[in-house]
C-alpha positions in Angstrom: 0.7 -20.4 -4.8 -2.9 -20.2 -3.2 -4.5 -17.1 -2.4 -4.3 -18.3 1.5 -0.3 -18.4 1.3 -0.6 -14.9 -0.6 -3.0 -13.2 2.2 -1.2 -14.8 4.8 2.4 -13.3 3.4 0.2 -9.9 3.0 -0.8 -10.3 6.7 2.6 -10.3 7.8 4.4 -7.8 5.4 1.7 -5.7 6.9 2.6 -6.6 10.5 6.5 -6.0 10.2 5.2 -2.6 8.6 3.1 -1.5 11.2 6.3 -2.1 13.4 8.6 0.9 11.1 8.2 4.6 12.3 7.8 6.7 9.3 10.9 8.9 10.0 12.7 5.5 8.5 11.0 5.7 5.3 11.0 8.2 2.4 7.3 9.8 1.6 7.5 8.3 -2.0 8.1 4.8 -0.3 4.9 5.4 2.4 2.3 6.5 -0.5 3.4 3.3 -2.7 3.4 1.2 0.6 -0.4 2.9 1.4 -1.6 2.7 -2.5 -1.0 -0.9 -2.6 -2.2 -1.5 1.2 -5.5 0.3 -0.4 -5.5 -1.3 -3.4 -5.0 -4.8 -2.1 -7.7 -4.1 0.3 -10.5 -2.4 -0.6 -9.8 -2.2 -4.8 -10.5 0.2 -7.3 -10.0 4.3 -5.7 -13.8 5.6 -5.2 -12.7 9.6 -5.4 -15.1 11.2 -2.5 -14.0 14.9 -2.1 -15.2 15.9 1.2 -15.2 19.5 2.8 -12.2 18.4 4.9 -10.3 17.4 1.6 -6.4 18.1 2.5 -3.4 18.0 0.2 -2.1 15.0 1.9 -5.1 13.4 0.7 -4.7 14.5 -2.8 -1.0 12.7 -2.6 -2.5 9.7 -1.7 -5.7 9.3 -3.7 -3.1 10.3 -6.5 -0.4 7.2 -6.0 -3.6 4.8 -5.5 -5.1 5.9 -8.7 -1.6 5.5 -10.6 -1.9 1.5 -9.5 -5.6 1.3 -10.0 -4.8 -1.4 -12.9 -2.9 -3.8 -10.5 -5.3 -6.8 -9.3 -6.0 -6.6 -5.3 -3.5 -10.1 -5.3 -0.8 -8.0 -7.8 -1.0 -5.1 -5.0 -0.4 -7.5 -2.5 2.8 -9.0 -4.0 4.2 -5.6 -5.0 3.5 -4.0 -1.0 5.5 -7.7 0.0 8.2 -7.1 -2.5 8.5 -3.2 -1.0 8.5 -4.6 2.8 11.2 -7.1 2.4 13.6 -5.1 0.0 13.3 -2.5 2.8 14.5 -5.1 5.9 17.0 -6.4 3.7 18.6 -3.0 4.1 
């Protein structure tokens, strides 16, 4: 599979997310969905503790930093995998 096919899958797992409310999903399932997202875009967590730092934050810097090792293309196939499992529901 090229990396194309792969961003373009990613593109549109992202799109049929954008489209779910998150009343429809558990918490746990919206911090894997935004650690991969994160991880599949931007890469390794940079931890930047601001004066503004909230506990929602922590939660999510948290569940990124537990997938730090996966690749940004092994995030993106894991955030697919998550999307579709869901709308096969």
């Amino acid at each position: 599979m090229t990396n194309t096919d792969l961003d373009s899958r990613f593109q549109e797992a992202v799109a049929k997310a954008s489209l779910m409310t998150q009343a429809s999903l558990p918490q746990d399932v919206q911090l894997r969905l935004y650690a991969f997202y994160k991880q599949a875009t931007f890469g390794h967590v940079d931890i930047q503790q601001s004066a503004a730092y909230h506990l929602r934050d922590a939660f999510k810097i948290n569940a990124w930093m537990q997938i730090s090792h996966f690749t940004p293309d092994e995030a993106k196939e894991n955030y697919i995998e998550i999307i579709n499992a869901i709308l096969k529901k």
